[in-house]
C-alpha positions as CSV (number, residue, x, y, z in Angstrom):
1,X,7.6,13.9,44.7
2,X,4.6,15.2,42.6
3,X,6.2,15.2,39.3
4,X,4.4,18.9,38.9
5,X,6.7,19.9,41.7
6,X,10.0,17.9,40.4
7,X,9.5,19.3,37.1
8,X,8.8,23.2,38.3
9,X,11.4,25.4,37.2
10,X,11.5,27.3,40.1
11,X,14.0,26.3,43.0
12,X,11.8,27.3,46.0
13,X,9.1,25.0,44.8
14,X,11.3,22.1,44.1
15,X,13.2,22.3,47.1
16,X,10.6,23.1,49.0
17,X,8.4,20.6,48.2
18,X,5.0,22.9,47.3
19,X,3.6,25.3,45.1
20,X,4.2,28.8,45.3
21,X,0.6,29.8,46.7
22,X,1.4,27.3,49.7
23,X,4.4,29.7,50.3
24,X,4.8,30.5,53.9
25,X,6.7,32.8,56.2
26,X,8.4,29.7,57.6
27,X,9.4,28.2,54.4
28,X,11.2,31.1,53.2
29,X,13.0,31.2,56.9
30,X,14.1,27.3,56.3
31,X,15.5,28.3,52.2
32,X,17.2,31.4,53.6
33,X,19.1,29.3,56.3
34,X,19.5,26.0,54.0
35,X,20.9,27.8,50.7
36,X,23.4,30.2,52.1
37,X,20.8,33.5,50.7
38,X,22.2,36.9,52.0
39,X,20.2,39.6,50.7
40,X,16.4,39.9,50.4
41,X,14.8,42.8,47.6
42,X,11.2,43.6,48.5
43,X,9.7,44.9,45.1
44,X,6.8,46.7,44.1
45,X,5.1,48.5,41.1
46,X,5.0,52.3,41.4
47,X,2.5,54.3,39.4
48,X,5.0,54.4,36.5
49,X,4.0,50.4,36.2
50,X,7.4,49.4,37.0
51,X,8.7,47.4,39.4
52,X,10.7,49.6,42.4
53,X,13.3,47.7,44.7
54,X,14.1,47.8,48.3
55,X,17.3,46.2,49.3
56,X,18.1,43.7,52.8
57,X,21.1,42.7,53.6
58,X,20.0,39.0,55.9
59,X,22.0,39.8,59.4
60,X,20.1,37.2,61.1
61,X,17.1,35.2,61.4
62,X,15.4,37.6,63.8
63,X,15.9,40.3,61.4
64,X,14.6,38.3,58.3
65,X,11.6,37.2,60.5
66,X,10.9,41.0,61.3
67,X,11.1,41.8,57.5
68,X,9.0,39.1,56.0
69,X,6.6,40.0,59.3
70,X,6.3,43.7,59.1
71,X,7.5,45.1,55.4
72,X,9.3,48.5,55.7
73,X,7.8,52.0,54.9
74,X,8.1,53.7,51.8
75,X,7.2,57.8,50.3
76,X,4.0,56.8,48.6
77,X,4.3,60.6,47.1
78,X,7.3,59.3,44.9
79,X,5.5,56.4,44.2
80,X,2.3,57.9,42.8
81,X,1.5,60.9,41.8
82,X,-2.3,61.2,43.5
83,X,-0.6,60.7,47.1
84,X,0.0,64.0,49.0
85,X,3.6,64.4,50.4
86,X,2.2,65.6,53.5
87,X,0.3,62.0,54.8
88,X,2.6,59.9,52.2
89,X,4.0,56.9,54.7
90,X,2.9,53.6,53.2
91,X,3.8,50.2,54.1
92,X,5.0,47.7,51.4
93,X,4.2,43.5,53.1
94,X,5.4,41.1,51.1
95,X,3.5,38.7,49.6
96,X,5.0,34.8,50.2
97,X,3.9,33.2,47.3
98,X,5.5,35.6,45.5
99,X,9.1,35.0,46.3
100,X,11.7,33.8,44.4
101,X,15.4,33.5,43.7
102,X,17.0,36.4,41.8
103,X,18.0,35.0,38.8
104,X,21.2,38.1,38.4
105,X,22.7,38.5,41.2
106,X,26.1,37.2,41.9
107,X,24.9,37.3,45.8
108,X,22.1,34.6,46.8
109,X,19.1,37.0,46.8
110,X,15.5,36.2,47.3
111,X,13.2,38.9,45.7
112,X,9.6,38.4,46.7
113,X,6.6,41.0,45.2
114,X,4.8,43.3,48.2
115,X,1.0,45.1,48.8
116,X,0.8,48.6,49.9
117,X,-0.5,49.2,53.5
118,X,-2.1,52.4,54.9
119,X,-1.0,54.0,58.3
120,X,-4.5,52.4,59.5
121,X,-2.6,48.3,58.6
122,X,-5.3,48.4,55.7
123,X,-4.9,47.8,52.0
124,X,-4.3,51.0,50.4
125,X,-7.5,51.7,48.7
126,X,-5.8,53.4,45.6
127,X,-3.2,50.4,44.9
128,X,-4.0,49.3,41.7
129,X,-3.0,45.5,42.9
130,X,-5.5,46.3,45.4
131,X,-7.8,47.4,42.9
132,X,-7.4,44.2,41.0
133,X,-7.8,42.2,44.0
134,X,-11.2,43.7,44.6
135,X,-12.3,43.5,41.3
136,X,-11.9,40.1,41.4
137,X,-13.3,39.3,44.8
138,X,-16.5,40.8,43.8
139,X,-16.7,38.9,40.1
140,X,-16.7,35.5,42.4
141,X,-18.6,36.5,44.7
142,X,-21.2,38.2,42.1
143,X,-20.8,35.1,39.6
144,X,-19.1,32.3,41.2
145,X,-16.6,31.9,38.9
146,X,-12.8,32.5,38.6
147,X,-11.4,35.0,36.4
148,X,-8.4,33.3,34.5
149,X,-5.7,35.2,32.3
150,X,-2.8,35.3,30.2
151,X,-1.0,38.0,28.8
152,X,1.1,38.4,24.9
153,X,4.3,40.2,25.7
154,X,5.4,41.8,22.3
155,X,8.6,44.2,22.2
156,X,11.0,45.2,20.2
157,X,15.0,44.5,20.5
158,X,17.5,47.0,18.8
159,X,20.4,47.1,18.0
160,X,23.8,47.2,15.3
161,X,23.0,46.0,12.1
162,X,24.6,42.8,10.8
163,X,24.8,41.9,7.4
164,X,24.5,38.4,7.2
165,X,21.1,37.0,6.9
166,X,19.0,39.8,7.2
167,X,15.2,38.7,7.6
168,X,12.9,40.7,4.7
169,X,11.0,44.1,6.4
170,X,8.0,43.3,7.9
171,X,8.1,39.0,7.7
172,X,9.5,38.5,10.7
173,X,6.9,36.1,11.9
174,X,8.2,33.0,13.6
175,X,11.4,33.6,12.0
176,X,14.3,31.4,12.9
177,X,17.8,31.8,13.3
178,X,20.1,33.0,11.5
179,X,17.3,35.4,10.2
180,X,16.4,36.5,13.8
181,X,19.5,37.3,15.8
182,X,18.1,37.1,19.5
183,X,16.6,34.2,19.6
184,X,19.1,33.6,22.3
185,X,18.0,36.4,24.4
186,X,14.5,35.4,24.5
187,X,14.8,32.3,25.2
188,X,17.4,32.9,28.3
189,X,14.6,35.6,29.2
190,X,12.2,32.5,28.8
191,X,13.7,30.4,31.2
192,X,14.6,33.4,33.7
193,X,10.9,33.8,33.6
194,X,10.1,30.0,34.7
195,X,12.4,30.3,37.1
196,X,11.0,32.8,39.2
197,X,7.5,31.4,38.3
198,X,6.2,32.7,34.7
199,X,4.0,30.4,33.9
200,X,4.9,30.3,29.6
201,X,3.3,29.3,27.0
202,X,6.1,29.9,24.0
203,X,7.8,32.4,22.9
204,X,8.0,33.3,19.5
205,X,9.8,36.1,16.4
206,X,6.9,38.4,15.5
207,X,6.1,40.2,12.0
208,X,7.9,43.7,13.2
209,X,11.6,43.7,11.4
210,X,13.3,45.9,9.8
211,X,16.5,47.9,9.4
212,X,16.6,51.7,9.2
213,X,20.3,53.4,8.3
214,X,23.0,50.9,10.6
215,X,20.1,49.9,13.1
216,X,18.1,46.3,13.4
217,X,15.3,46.2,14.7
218,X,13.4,42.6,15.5
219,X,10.1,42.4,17.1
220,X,9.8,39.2,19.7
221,X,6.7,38.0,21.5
222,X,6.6,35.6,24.7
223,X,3.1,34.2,25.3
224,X,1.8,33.0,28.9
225,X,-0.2,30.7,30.0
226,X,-3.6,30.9,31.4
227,X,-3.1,31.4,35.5
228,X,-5.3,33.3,38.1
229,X,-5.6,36.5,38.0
230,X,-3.3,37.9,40.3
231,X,-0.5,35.7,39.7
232,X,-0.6,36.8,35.7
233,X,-0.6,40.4,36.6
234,X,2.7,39.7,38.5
235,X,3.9,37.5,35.8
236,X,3.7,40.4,33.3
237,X,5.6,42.4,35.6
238,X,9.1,40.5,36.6
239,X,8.5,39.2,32.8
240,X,9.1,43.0,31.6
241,X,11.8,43.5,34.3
242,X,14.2,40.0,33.8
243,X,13.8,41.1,29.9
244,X,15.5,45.0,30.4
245,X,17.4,43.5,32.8
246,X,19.0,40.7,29.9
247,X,18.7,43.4,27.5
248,X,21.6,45.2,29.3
249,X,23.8,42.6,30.0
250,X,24.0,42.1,26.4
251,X,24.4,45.6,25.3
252,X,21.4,46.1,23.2
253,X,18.2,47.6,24.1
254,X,14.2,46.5,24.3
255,X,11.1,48.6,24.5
256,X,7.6,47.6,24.8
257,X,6.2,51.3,23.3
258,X,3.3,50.5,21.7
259,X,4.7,52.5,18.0
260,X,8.0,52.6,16.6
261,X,7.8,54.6,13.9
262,X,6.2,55.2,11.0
263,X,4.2,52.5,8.8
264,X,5.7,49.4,10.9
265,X,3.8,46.9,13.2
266,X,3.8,48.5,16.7
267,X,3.7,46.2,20.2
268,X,0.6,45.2,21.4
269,X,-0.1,43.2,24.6
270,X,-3.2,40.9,24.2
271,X,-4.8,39.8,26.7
272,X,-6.8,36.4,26.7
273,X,-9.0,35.8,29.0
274,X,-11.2,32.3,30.5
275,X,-13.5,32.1,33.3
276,X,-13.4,28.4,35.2
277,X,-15.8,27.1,37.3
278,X,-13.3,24.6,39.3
279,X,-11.6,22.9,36.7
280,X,-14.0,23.7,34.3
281,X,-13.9,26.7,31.1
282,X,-17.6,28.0,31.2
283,X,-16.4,29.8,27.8
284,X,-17.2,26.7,26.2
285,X,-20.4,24.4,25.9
286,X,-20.6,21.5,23.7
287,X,-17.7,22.1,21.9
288,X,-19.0,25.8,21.0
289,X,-18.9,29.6,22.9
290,X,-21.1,28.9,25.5
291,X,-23.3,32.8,26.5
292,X,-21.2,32.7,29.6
293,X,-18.8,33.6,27.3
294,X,-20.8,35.9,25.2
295,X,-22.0,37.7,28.2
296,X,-18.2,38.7,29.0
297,X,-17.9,39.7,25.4
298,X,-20.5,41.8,25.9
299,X,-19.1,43.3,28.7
300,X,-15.4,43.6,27.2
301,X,-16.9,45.8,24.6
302,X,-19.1,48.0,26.6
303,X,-16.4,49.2,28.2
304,X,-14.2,49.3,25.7
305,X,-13.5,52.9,25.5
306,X,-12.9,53.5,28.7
307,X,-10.8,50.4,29.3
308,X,-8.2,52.1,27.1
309,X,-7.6,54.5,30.0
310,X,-5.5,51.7,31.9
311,X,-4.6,49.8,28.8
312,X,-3.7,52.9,26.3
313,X,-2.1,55.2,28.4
314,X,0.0,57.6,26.8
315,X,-0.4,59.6,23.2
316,X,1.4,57.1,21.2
317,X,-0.7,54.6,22.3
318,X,-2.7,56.1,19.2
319,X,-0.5,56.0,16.9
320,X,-0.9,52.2,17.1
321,X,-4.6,51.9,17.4
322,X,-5.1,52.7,13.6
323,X,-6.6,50.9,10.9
324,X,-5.1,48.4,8.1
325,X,-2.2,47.4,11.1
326,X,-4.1,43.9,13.0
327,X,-4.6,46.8,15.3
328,X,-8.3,47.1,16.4
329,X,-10.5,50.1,16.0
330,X,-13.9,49.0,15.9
331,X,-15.2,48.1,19.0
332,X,-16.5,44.7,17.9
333,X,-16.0,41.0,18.2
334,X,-15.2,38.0,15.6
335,X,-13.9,34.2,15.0
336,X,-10.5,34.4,14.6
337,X,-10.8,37.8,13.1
338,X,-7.4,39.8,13.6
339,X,-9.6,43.3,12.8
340,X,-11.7,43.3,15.7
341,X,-11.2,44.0,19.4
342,X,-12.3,41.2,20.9
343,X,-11.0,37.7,19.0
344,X,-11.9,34.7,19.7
345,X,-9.1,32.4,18.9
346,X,-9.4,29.1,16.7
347,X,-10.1,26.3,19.4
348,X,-9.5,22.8,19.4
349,X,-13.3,22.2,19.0
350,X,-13.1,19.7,16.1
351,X,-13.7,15.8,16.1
352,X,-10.8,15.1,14.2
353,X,-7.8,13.5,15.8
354,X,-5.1,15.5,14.5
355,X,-2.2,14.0,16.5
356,X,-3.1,10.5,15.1
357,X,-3.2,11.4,11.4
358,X,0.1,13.2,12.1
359,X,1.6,10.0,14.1
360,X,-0.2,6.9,12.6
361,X,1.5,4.3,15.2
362,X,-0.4,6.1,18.3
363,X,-3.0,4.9,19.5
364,X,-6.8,6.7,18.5
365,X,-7.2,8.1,22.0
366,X,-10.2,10.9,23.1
367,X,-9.1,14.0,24.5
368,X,-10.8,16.9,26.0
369,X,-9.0,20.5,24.8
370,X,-11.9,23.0,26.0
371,X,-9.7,24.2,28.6
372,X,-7.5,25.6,25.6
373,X,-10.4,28.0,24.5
374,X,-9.7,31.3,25.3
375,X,-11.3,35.1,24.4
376,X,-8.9,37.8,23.5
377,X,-8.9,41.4,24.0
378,X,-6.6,43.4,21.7
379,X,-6.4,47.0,22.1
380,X,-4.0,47.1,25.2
381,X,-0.1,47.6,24.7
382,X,3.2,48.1,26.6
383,X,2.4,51.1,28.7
384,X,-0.6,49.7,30.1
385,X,-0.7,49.6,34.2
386,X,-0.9,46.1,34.3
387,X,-2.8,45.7,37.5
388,X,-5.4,48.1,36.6
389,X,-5.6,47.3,33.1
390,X,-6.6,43.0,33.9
391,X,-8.3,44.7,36.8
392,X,-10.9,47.2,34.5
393,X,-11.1,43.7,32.2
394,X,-12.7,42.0,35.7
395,X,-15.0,45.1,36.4
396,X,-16.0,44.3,32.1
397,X,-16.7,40.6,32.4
398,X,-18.7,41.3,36.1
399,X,-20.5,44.8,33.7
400,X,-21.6,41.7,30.7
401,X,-23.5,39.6,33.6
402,X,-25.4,42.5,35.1
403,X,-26.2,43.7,31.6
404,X,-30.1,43.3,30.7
405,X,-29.3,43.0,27.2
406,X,-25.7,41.6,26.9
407,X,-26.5,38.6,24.4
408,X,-28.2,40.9,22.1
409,X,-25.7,43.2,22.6
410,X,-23.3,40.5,21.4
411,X,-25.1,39.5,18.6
412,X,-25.4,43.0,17.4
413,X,-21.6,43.5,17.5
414,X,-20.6,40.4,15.8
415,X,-18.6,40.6,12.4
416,X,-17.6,37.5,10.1
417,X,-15.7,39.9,8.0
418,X,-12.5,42.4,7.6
419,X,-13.2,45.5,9.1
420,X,-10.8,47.4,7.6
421,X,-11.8,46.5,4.0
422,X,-13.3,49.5,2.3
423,X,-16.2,47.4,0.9
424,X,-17.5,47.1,4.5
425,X,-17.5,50.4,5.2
426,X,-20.7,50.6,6.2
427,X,-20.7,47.5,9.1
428,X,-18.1,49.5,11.0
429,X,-20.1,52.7,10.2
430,X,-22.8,51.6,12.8
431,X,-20.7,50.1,15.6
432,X,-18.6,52.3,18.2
433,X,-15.1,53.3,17.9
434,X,-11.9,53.2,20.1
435,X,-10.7,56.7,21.6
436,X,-8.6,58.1,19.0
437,X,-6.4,60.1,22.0
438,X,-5.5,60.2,25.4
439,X,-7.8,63.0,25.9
440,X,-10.7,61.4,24.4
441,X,-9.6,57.8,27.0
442,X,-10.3,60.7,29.9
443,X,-13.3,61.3,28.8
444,X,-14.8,57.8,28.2
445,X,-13.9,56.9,31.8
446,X,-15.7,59.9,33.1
447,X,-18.6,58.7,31.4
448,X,-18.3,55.2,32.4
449,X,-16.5,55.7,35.5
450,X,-19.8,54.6,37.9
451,X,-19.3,51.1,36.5
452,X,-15.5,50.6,37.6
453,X,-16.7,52.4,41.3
454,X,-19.1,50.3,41.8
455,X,-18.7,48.3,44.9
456,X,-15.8,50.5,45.6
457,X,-13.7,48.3,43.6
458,X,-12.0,51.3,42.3
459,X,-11.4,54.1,44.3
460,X,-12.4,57.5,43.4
461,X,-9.0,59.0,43.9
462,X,-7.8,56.3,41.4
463,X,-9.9,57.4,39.1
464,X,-9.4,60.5,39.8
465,X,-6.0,60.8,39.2
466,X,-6.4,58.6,36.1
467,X,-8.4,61.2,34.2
468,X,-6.7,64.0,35.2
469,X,-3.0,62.1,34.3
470,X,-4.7,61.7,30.9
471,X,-6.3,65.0,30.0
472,X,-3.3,66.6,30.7
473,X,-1.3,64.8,27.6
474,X,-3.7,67.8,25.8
475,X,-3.2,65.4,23.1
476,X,-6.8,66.0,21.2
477,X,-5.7,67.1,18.1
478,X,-2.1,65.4,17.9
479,X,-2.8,63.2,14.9
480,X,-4.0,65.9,12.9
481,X,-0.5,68.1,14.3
482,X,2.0,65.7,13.7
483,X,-0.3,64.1,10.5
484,X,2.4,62.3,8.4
485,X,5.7,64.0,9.6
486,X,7.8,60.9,10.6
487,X,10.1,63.6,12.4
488,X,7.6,64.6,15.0
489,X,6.0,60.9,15.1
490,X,9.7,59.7,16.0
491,X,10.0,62.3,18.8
492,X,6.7,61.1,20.5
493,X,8.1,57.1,19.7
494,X,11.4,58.8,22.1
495,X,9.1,60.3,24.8
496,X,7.9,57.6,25.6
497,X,10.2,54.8,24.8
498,X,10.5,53.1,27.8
499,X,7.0,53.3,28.9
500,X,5.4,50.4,31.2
């Protein structure tokens, strides 16, 4: 057996002998029968970003065949909030490469992740996965090259403070345990994740800890790895899912709200991004950012503004995006800068053999790390629609090829320094800023909307409903209301708590 299949954490792969996207109608059939499964969830994201769940009890294979063949029909008007009740049947198909075995249940379950249908049998034009699917067909087809991703989960786990071995406010950063008490939980979530085929990097403690009256609150981060780009959307999703779901087995609770109150490091979700040619990163040449790359840039931070509309999406979205917090507000772009919007991490670039200075007895071997080289967008967090956030990022790197100037435009945004330093004040006086509300999001996309509906990638009801879900937040002057009263900054944190 390929020892990429025996080593796959996932059981449908290993025992059926394939990778996921080889999946087939068929081979879920032959698990069902050979491993005793008895219920089948069909699951999909609703326009609250979270995943919904429809329930099958398996009463024979005729009636498993009709499921996986047909889907079942769902009230798209509960769903999302731009469907009318009155023509609001929509079909949810599974997708096989999707499936996999439910990691919680005490019955053998098989959950596998489903597309929205119209009444026509065509994809719903509006479905954000839909959305993203387009968006991605066209960037291939307009550039030839595939649009890889991986997202940074960060969140926040809370729960009764414990006196021994508390970690110091704020230095949470790849703490350990005893300092970091759920470590556990993340990791179990970890593996949960590879199981139903999260494709992780690590996981890791991040800076956000800190105690407040008999409360703990830690800040964790779990990383993926670069996959295509509809498999990391769906990543991001069951990721956010098996972690609630952990969360209350254990009795303790997560959120992934972008601010948790005031003065401490809020949860972001980075996404990094690579564009491969075959096997190939075209985001590097000769060891250094190749324009391919710089073109995307480009594009990343032309639409910045408006790309906080699926990646920003509720008011205290804003309280994050604010300077001095390795939050970005400057729509710009740096080497391993933490200030700007778009980072490009440190690569592996360097002609030094690192892993024989640290192990003398191996041998002095070549290797070829340009795959590792990623870009990184950093304004998104928690609430983001996942599907329509990675998908306005593939409508950005598409924008930066079909940009006249894009590699002037990327020089001219470039900063080598700290943005939020005082002395350099005047550099981020020239260059654009992020929205500084939901309201002002809205308003950004109406501007730019032309670009996302280009191609009819996005759908005009999508965006729509976007700008009018926004505006209506009337959240224009909230900074100003609410200023520095932690008492009306907490009750925003609340409103939104379990956002995304």
């Amino acid at each position: 057996m390929n020892s990429n299949i025996k080593l796959n954490p996932n059981p449908l792969v290993q025992f059926l002998g394939k990778p996921s996207s080889e999946f087939t109608k068929n081979d879920l059939i032959r698990y069902v029968e050979e491993n005793g499964i008895e219920m089948l969830n069909l699951r999909y994201a609703g326009g609250d970003g979270r995943l919904k769940c429809l329930n099958f009890v398996i009463n024979s294979i005729e009636h498993l065949d009709a499921v996986l063949s047909s889907g079942e029909r769902v009230d798209g008007s509960s769903l999302f909030t731009h469907i009318e009740t009155g023509s609001s049947d929509l079909y949810v198909v599974p997708r096989y490469r999707t499936a996999f075995l439910n990691p919680f249940t005490e019955i053998p379950t098989i959950d596998i992740l489903c597309s929205y249908f119209n009444k026509d049998g065509e994809p719903m034009d509006s479905s954000p996965e839909n959305i993203m699917r387009k968006a991605h067909q066209e960037l291939k087809e307009k550039t030839g090259f595939e649009f890889q991703v991986m997202g940074e989960l960060e969140y926040y786990i809370i729960s009764p403070k414990e006196d021994l071995f508390l970690a110091e406010d704020q230095r949470g950063y790849h703490e350990s345990s005893p300092f970091t008490k759920w470590e556990m939980l993340r990791t179990e979530s970890m593996h949960a994740i590879a199981m139903v085929g999260g494709n992780i990097k690590y996981g890791h403690s991040e800076v956000g800890n800190f105690t407040i009256n008999d409360t703990i609150y830690e800040q964790n981060e779990i990383e993926f790895s670069p996959s295509p780009l509809e498999e990391a959307a769906d990543q991001l999703l069951i990721a956010k899912w098996i972690l609630r779901t952990l969360a209350y087995r254990y009795g303790v609770t997560i959120t992934f709200a972008p601010k948790i109150t005031v003065g401490k490091a809020g949860s972001g979700m980075h996404i990094h991004t690579r564009l491969m040619k075959g096997d190939k990163n075209v985001m590097v040449e000769d060891g250094k950012l190749s324009d391919i790359a710089r073109k995307a840039i480009a594009g990343y931070l032309a639409l910045a503004p408006s790309l906080t509309a699926f990646g920003n999406t509720n008011p205290a979205s804003y309280f994050r995006l604010v300077p001095h917090q390795e939050a970005p507000t400057t729509i710009c772009w740096g080497d391993r800068n933490r200030s700007v919007l778009v980072r490009v991490p440190l690569g592996w670039s360097g002609k030094k053999n690192m892993a024989k200075i640290a192990n003398p007895l191996e041998e002095d071997a070549a290797h070829d790390f340009s795959h590792k080289q990623t870009v990184e967008f950093r304004c998104p967090d928690g609430s983001a629609d996942v599907y329509l956030l990675l998908a306005g990022l593939t409508v950005a790197v598409r924008h930066g090829f079909e940009m006249e100037n894009a590699l002037e435009f990327a020089k001219n945004t470039y900063v080598d320094v700290n943005i939020f330093h005082d002395e350099f004040k005047e550099i981020a006086s020239r260059l654009d800023h992020l929205p500084a509300s939901c309201y002002e999001s809205a308003l950004r996309l109406e501007e730019q909307r032309g670009i996302y509906e280009k191609y009819g990638v996005f759908s005009k009801s999508m965006i729509d409903g976007t700008i009018k879900k926004l505006k209506a937040f009337n959240d224009e002057h909230l900074r100003e209301e609410v200023h520095c009263s932690k008492e009306k900054i907490m009750k925003l944190v609340h409103n939104y708590f379990h956002c995304g």
